[in-house]
N, C-alpha and C positions, 0 to 999 in steps of 0.2 A: 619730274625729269623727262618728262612727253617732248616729244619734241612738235612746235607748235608753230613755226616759218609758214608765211604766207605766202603767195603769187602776188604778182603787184597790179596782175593783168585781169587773172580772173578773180582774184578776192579768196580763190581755196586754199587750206589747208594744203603744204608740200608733203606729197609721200618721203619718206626716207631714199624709195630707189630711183625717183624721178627728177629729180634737180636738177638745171643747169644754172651756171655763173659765168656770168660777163665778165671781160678786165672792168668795168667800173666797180664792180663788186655786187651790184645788185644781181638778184638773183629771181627768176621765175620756172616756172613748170615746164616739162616736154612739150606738153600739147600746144600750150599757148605759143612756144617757140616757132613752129611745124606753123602753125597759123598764120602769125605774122610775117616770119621772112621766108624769103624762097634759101635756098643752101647755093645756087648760082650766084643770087648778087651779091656784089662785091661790097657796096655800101647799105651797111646794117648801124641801126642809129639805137640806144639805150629810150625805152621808154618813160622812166623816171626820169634823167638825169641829161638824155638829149647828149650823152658822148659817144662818137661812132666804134664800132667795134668791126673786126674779122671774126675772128673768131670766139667758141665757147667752151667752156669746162665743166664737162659731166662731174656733180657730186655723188660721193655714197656716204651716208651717216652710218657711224660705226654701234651700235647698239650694245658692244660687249660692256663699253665706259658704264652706259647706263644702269648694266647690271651690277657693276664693280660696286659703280657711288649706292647704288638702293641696297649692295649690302654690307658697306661699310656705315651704310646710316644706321640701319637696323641692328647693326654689333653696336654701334657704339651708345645707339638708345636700349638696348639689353644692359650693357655696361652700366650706364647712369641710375637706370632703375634696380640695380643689383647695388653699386654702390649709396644708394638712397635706401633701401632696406640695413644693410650692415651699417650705416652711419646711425639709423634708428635704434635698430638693435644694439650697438655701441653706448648710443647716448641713454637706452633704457640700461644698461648692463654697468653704464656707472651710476647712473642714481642709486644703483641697489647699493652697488658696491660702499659708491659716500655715507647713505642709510646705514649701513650695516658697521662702519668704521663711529659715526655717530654711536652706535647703541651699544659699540665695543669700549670706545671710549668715557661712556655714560657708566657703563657697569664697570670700568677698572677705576675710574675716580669715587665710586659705590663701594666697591672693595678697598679701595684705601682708609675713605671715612671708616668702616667697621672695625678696619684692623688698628686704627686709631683709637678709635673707641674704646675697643677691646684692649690696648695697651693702655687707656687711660682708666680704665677701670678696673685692671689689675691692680696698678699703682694706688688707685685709690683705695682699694680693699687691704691695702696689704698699711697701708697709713691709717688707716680706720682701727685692722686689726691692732695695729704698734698702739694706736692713741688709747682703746678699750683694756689693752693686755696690763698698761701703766695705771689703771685705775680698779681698784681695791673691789671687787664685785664679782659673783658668783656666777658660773660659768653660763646659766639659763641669761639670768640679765646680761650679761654682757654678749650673747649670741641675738636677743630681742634688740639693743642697742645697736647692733651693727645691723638689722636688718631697719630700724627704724629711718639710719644717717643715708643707709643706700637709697632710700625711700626716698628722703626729703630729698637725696642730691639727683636722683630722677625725675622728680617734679619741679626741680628748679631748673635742671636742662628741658625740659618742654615747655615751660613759662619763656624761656628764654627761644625758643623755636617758633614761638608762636608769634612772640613780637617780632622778630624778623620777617613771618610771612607777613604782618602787619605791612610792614613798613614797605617792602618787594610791592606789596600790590598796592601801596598809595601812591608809589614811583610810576606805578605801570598804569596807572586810571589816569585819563584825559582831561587837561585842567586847561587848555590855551585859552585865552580871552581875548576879548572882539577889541580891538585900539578905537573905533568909537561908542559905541556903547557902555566899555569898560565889562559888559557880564560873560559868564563864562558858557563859549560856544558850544553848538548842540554836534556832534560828530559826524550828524546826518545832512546838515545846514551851514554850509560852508565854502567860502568862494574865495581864488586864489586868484590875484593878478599879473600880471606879467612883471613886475619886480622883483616878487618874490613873496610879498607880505600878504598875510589872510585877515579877512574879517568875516562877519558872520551875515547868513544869504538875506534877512529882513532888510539889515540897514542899506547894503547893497539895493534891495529892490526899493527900498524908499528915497534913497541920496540919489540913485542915477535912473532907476528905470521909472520912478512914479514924477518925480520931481525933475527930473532931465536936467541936474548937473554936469557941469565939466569932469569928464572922467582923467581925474587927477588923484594920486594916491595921497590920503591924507597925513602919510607918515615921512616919506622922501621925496613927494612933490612929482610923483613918477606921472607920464601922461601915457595910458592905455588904450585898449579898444573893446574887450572884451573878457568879461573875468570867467573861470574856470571853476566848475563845481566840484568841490573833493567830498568823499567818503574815506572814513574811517575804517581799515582791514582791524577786525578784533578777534582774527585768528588767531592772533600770537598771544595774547594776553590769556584766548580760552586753551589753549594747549601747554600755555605756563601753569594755570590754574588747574586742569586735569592732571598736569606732571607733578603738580605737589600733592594733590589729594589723592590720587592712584599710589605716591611715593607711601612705602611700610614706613615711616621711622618708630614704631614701636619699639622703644629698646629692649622690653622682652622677648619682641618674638625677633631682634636680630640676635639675641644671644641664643637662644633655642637654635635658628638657622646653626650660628656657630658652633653649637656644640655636637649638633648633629655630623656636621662634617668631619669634623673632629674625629667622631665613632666610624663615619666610613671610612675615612681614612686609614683606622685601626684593622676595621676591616677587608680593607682592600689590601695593605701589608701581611696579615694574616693568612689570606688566598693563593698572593704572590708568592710566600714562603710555601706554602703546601705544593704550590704547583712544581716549586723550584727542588720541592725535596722528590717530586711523583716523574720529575724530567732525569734527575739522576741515576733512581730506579731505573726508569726506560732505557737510559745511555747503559748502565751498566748490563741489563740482560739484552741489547743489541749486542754488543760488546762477547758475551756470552755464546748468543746464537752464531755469531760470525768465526767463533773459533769451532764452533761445532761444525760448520760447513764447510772449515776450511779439512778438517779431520775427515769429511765425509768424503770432500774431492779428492785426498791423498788417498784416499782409501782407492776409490774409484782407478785413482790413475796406477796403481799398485795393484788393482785386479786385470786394467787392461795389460799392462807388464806381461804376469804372469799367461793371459790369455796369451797373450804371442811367444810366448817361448814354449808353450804347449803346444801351437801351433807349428811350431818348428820342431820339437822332437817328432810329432804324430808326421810329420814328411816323411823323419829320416826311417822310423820304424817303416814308412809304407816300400822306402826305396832301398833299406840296407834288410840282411837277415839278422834273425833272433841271434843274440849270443847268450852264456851262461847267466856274465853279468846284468845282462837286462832283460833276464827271466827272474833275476833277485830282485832286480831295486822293483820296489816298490810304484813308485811314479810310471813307469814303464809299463807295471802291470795291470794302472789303472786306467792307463791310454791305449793298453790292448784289450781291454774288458770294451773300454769306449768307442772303439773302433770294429770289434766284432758287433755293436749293438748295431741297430738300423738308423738310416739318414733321420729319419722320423724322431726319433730319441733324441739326438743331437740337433738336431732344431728346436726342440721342445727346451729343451736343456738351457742352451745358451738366449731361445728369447725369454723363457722364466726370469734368468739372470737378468738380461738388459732392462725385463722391466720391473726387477725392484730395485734396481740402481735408478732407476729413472722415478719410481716413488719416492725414495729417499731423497730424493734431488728437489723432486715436486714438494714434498712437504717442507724441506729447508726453507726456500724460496716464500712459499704462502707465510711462514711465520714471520720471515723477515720482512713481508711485504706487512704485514700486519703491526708488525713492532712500528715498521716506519710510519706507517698513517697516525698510529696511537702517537706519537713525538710530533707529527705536523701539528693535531688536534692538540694536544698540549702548548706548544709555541704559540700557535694564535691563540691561545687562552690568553696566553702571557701578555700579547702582545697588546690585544682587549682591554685587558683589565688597565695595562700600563695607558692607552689613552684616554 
């Protein structure tokens, strides 16, 4: 964004503040101007372009643009490289995601086979038992008999698993053969032509590169230029093979799994009940503490009461005189005992008071702050175990 305008006279570089232009448009330097023409004559001629001119017009380049554009370039190359990091991050953030919907999907079609299983071996158990129960035989033989049938019918579903994988990995093993040759190609040795058809890399090097045949495909008559060497990916095949041999189907140890769950789950309803019986506790002695507090505040507000109405007799005794009557009563005689005593007594007195109302206060408070955490602690147990 330099600004890089030349003179036409001296071949310099133009300052930004030194510019002049002609009506033809071309454009040279102060000094060269000063040079060539005087400012008296009248006829002044273009040196490029040879058209006469009067007069000239002082440029000034404006430098603010320059800053504008360098920092709208530099926003907008911040931009790109911020959205080329989050498109990365994106497109790592779905792989996991596809990955992990794959390994979701792998394990609920896992859990269906089991519970299939499981319901198909109920049923069989329970046919086995029917079939043993109708034949005439004492309780040992016919307990060894039914373990014998489960036997033989597990060994016939893994006979039968096993030729599946048989047959999975004869599908999956590379069998294309060469269309001249007729043998079957090597996976590493292999050349594709522009039609689309393969043959295998010898006969290719011997029919066109040794012997310098017309390169013509000899299955659809296709004319080429250059064939294409393939390889074989036997990724898929070693990740199919690792996925069945890492796969348990031991049917023992998927019923073991099953039964095990089985027992936590026993477990875990057991826990839930406990906790649900140890929350009710708690609701109930919050429940408790909260009427005790509420007793305590009536209290309180039933002592402030009466402090103000003491405080209102002890005026009237200081501004009326003694009468007979309130030399009797009682209450009178204990607000004149309290009033002969010293300021000292009376302060002692009443902040005694305020501060066991204020411990009573303090302890309500701390228990029910305590009930409440024990009930938080409780709930997220709950909440735990239930995920």
């Amino acid at each position: 964004m330099t600004f890089d305008a030349g003179c036409f006279v001296c071949l310099q570089l133009l300052k930004p503040i030194n510019i002049l232009a002609m009506p033809c448009g071309h454009v040279m330097c102060e000094e060269c101007y000063h040079k060539m023409y005087n400012e008296n004559s009248d006829e002044k001629v273009c040196g490029k372009c040879r058209v006469p001119f009067t007069y000239v017009t002082k440029l000034y380049f404006d430098q603010s643009t320059e800053i504008v554009i360098e920092g709208g370039l530099q926003s907008d190359i911040k931009n790109e490289e911020e959205i080329i990091k989050k498109d990365s991050e994106i497109r790592k953030l779905s792989k996991v995601i596809q990955e992990s919907k794959i390994e979701i999907n792998a394990l609920r079609s896992r859990i269906e086979e089991l519970e299939k299983e499981k319901e198909i071996f109920l049923d069989i158990e329970e046919q086995f038992g029917a079939y043993i129960s109708s034949i005439d035989l004492p309780e040992e033989e016919r307990i060894s008999l039914l373990r014998e049938l489960i036997f033989s019918f597990y060994q016939v579903k893994k006979d039968i698993k096993k030729e599946n994988k048989i047959i999975i990995n004869k599908r999956m093993t590379f069998n294309f053969t060469c269309y001249v040759c007729l043998d079957q190609m090597n996976p590493n040795n292999m050349m594709a032509i522009s039609c689309g058809h393969v043959m295998c890399g010898s006969c290719y090097d011997t029919m066109f590169l040794q012997r310098g045949e017309e390169k013509i495909c000899g299955l659809c008559r296709h004319r080429f230029g250059s064939g294409l060497k393939l390889f074989l990916d036997n990724s898929a095949s070693r990740v199919n093979e690792t996925f069945l041999s890492n796969n348990k189907n031991d049917d023992d140890y998927n019923l073991r799994v099953i039964e095990r769950l089985e027992n936590d789950l026993k477990m875990e309803k057991c826990v839930v009940e406990s906790l649900h019986f140890e929350l009710k506790e708690k609701q109930l002695e919050i429940i408790e503490q909260k009427t005790i507090a509420l007793a305590l505040q009536r209290e309180i507000e039933d002592n402030h009461e009466k402090i103000n109405k003491l405080t209102k007799k002890l005026s009237e005794i200081e501004n009326k005189p003694l009468t007979k009557n309130m030399i009797n009563d009682p209450e009178y005689v204990w607000l004149f005992n309290l009033l002969n005593n010293s300021n000292e007594e009376k302060i002692k007195y009443t902040h005694k008071h305020e501060q066991d109302l204020k411990k009573n206060e303090t302890k309500v408070n701390n228990k029910l702050n305590a009930d409440k955490n024990k009930f938080h602690e409780i709930f997220k147990r709950i909440i735990k175990r239930k995920r």
